[in-house]
C-alpha positions as CSV (number, residue, x, y, z in Angstrom):
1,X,0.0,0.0,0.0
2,X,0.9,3.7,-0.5
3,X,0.7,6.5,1.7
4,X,-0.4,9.5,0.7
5,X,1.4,12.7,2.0
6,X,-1.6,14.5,3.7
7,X,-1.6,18.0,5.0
8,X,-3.1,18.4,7.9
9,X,-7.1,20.4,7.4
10,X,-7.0,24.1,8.1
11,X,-9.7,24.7,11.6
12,X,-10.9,28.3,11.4
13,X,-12.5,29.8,14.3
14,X,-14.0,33.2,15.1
15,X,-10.6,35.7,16.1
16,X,-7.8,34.0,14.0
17,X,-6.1,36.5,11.7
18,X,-3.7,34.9,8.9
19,X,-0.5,36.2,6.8
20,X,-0.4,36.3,3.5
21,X,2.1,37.7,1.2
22,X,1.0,41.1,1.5
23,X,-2.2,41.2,3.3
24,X,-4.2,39.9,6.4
25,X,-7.5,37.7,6.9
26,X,-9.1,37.9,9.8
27,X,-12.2,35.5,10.5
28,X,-15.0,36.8,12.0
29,X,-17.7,34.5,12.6
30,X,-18.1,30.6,11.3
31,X,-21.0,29.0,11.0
32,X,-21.9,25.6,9.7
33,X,-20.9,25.9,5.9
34,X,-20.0,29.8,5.7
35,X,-17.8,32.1,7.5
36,X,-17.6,35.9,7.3
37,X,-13.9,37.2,6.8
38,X,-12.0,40.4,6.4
39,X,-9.3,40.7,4.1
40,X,-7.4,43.9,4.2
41,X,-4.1,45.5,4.0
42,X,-4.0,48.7,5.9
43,X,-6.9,49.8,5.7
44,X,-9.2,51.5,8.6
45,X,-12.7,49.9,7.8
46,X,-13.0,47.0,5.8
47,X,-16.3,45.7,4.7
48,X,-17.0,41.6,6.2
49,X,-17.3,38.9,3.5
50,X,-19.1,35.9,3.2
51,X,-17.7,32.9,1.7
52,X,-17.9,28.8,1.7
53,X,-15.4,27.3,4.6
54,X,-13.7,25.4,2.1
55,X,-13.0,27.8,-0.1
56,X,-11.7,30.2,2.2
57,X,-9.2,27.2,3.3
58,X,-8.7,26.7,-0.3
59,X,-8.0,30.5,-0.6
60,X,-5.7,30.3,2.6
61,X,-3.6,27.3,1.2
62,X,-3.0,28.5,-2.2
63,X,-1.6,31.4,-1.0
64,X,0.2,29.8,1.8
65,X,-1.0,31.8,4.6
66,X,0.6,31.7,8.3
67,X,-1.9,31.5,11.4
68,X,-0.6,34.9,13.5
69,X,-3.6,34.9,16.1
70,X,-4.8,32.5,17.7
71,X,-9.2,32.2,18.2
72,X,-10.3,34.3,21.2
73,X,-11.0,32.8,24.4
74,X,-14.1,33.3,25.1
């Protein structure tokens, strides 16, 4: 049998903010198959998005993101 090299499933959670290249995602809330996002540079107010989980982690691994907050504690 074969293995298959698997990376491990990207768990987003309200309060995370991820790295990109050049810019910053920052998850708001999650629900069951959506989550609300912010993506942003610099910018003061930045409208909320809505998109699918997976491709948001799609989005996240294409662009190889880094996880620089943790969820909240709440």
């Amino acid at each position: 049998m074969k293995s298959k090299n698997r990376v491990a499933p990207i768990a987003l959670a309200k309060g995370q903010v991820w790295k990109l290249e050049d810019k910053h995602l920052e998850i708001m809330e999650v629900g069951k198959t959506l989550t609300h996002y912010r993506l942003y540079r610099n910018q003061k107010r930045v409208p909320i998005s809505l998109g699918a989980i997976q491709s948001v982690t799609d989005y996240l691994k294409s662009k190889g993101a880094t996880l620089i907050r943790e969820k909240t504690a709440a």
